[in-house]
N, C-alpha and C positions, 0 to 999 in steps of 0.2 A: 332793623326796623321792628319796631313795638307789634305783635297782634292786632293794638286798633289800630296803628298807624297802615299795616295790612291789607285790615278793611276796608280802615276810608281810603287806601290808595282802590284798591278792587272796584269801590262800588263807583270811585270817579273817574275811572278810566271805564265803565261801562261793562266792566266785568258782571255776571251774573248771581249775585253772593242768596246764597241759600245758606241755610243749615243741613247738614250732611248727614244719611240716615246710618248709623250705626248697628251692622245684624252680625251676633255673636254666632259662630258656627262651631257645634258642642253637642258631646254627646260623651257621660263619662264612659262606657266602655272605650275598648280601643279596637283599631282594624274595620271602622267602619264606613272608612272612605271620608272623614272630616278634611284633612290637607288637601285629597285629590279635588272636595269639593271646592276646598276656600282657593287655589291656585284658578280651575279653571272656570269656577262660572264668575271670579271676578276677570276674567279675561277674554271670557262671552259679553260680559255688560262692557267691559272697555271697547269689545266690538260694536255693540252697539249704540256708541257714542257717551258712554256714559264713565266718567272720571272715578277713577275706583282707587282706595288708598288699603293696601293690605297689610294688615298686623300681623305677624306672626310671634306667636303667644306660647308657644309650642317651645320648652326646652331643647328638643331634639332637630328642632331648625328646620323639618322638611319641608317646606314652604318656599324659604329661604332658596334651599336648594334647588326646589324644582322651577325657581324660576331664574335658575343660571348664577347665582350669585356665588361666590369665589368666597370663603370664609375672610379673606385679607379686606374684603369689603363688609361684613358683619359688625365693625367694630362700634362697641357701645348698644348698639339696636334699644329692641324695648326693655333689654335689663338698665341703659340709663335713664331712658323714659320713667320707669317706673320708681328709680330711688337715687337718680343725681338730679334730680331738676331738669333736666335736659330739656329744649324747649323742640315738640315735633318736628320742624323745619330742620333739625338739626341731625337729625336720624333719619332720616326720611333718603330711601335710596330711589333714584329711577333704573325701571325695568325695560327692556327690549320691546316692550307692548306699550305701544303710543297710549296716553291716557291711564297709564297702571304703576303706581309707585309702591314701594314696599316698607316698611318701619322691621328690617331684618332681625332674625334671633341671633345672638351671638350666644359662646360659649358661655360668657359669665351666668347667664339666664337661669341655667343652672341650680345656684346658689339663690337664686331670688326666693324662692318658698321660705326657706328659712329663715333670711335677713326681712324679708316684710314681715313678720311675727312681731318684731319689735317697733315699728313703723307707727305713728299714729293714724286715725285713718287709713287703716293699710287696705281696707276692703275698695276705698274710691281713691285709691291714686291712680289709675289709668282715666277712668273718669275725668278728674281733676286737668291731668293731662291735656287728655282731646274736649275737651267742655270749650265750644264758642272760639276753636282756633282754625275749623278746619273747613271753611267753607269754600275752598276751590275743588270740594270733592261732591261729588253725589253721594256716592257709598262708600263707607268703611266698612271692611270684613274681614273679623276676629278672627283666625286660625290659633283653638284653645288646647290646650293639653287633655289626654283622655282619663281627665281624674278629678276630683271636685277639691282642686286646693285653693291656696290664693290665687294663684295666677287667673283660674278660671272665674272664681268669683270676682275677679277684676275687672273681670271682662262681660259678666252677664252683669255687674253692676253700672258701668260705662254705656251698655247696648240698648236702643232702641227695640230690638227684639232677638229674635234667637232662631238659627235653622236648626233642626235636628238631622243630621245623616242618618239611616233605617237601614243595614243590610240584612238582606232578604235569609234569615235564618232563624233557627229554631228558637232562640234566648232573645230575640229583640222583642216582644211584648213586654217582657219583664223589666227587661233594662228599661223599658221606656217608663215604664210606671214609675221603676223610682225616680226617674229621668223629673217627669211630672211633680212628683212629690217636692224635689229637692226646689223647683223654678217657684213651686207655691210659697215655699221659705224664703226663697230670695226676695219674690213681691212683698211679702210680710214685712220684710226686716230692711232692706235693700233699695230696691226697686221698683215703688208700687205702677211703673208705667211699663214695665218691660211684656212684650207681646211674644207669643206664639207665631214666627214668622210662616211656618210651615215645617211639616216633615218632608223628605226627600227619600226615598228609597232607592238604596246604592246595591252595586252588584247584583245586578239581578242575570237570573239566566232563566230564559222560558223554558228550556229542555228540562230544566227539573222543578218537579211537582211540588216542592217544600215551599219552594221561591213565590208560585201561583198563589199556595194556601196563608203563608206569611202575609203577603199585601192583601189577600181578605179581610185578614183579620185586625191588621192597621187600617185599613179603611173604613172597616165598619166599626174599631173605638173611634176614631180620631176626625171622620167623615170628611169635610172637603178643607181641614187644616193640609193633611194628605195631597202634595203635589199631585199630577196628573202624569207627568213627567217622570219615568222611570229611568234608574241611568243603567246601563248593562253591563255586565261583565263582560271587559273587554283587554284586548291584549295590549292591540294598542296605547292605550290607557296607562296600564301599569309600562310600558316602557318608555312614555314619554319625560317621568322624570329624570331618569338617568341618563337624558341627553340633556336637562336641565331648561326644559320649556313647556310649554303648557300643552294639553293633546291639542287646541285647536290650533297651535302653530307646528305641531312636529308630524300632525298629520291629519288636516281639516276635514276631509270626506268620510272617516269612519264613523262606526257608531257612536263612540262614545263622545267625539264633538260636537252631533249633530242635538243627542241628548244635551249637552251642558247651555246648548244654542237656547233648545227649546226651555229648559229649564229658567235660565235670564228671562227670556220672553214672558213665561208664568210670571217670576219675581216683579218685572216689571209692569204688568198688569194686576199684580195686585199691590201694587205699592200708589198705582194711578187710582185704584179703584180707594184703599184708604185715604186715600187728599181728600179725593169726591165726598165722601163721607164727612169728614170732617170741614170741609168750607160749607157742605149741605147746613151741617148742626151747628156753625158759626153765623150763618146766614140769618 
């Protein structure tokens, strides 16, 4: 079946067709909690009723993996999303979380830096991709590589907006500035719509005093871009990948689920609070 044929099946069968907000989750350093974010707080929002389509955009597949996925199931993902034509429906894997589908990374992905070089419009072929095909989703969330190649620019070019992950150490001011710098180019040249979804601040531990002084000092550049929502260094966390599920299914009651819970909740209050806004300024 055709895209619009899709549609118009969707909207006459009383299905609910929206357009589907796309938030790239990116930060070029690496280790700072990006996959752990993009696995479990889309698996917080599918708790919370809300249809979540996840990209993994990430060569190194972690995503893929920590949501159970079997490399024999990888095959094609968003390496042929991106440069066979491949139509989403067609890559698209379902996950063990009711409401949470994945567009897996496979090995070839790899290779894709390279081979998009020669690509025309190599900057919006993901774009291109999900543009007006994906509306049995709420949210799409981008799990990007920790480096500003094409992959990445793919994906903050395709995105509605952008999370930043912040772990709580001595180099993330810095990282962030160029962080900023680089998103000002992408609106320039790229994306003049693409929004500041919010920073999140990963790994925190209150017992040490770097971690307290660090979200000071994010806070007071960045003021209430700055979730409220801190996620913690937590053990459980880091072990839930390598049983290959998300922490709020391998072990719901610790901290670090109960943060990604509250985290969804923020997201989704301020994604209610931008409609308002915007039917406000249409009105």
């Amino acid at each position: 079946m055709s895209d619009l044929a899709t549609q118009a099946a969707l909207l006459s069968s009383g299905y609910p067709f929206k357009k589907a907000r796309i938030i790239a989750i990116a930060n070029q350093k690496g280790g700072v909690g990006k996959t752990t974010t993009a696995i479990n707080l889309a698996t917080a929002l599918a708790a919370c009723d809300e249809r979540v389509l996840v990209i993994d955009l990430d060569p190194q597949g972690n995503a893929s993996t920590g949501f159970g996925l079997d490399q024999m199931n990888r095959e094609g993902g968003t390496y042929s999303l991106l440069l066979d034509n491949i139509a989403v429906s067609e890559v698209v894997v379902e996950t063990n979380i009711p409401g949470l589908d994945i567009v897996p990374a496979s090995v070839d992905l790899v290779g894709a830096e390279l081979e998009l070089v020669d690509e025309a419009q190599r900057e919006y072929k993901l774009r291109a991709a999900l543009e007006g095909r994906l509306g049995q989703y709420d949210y799409i969330l981008i799990d990007c590589p920790p480096a500003l190649g094409l992959l990445t620019l793919n994906a903050l070019v395709a995105a509605n907006s952008v999370m930043v992950p912040v772990q709580c150490e001595f180099f993330a001011l810095e990282g962030l500035s160029n962080l900023m710098r680089t998103l000002q180019r992408i609106r320039r040249a790229f994306n003049s719509t693409l929004e500041i979804q919010g920073l999140v601040l990963t790994m925190y531990d209150k017992r040490n005093k770097l971690c307290g002084s660090v979200e000071q000092d994010v806070r007071r550049f960045f003021g209430d871009t700055v979730y409220r929502t801190v996620i913690p260094r937590n053990v459980r966390v880091s072990e839930a990948p390598s049983h290959g599920k998300p922490i709020l299914v391998y072990d719901m009651a610790c901290q670090g689920s109960r943060a990604y819970m509250r985290l969804a909740g923020e997201l989704l209050r301020r994604e209610r609070q931008r409609t308002q806004r915007m039917e406000a300024v249409t009105v």
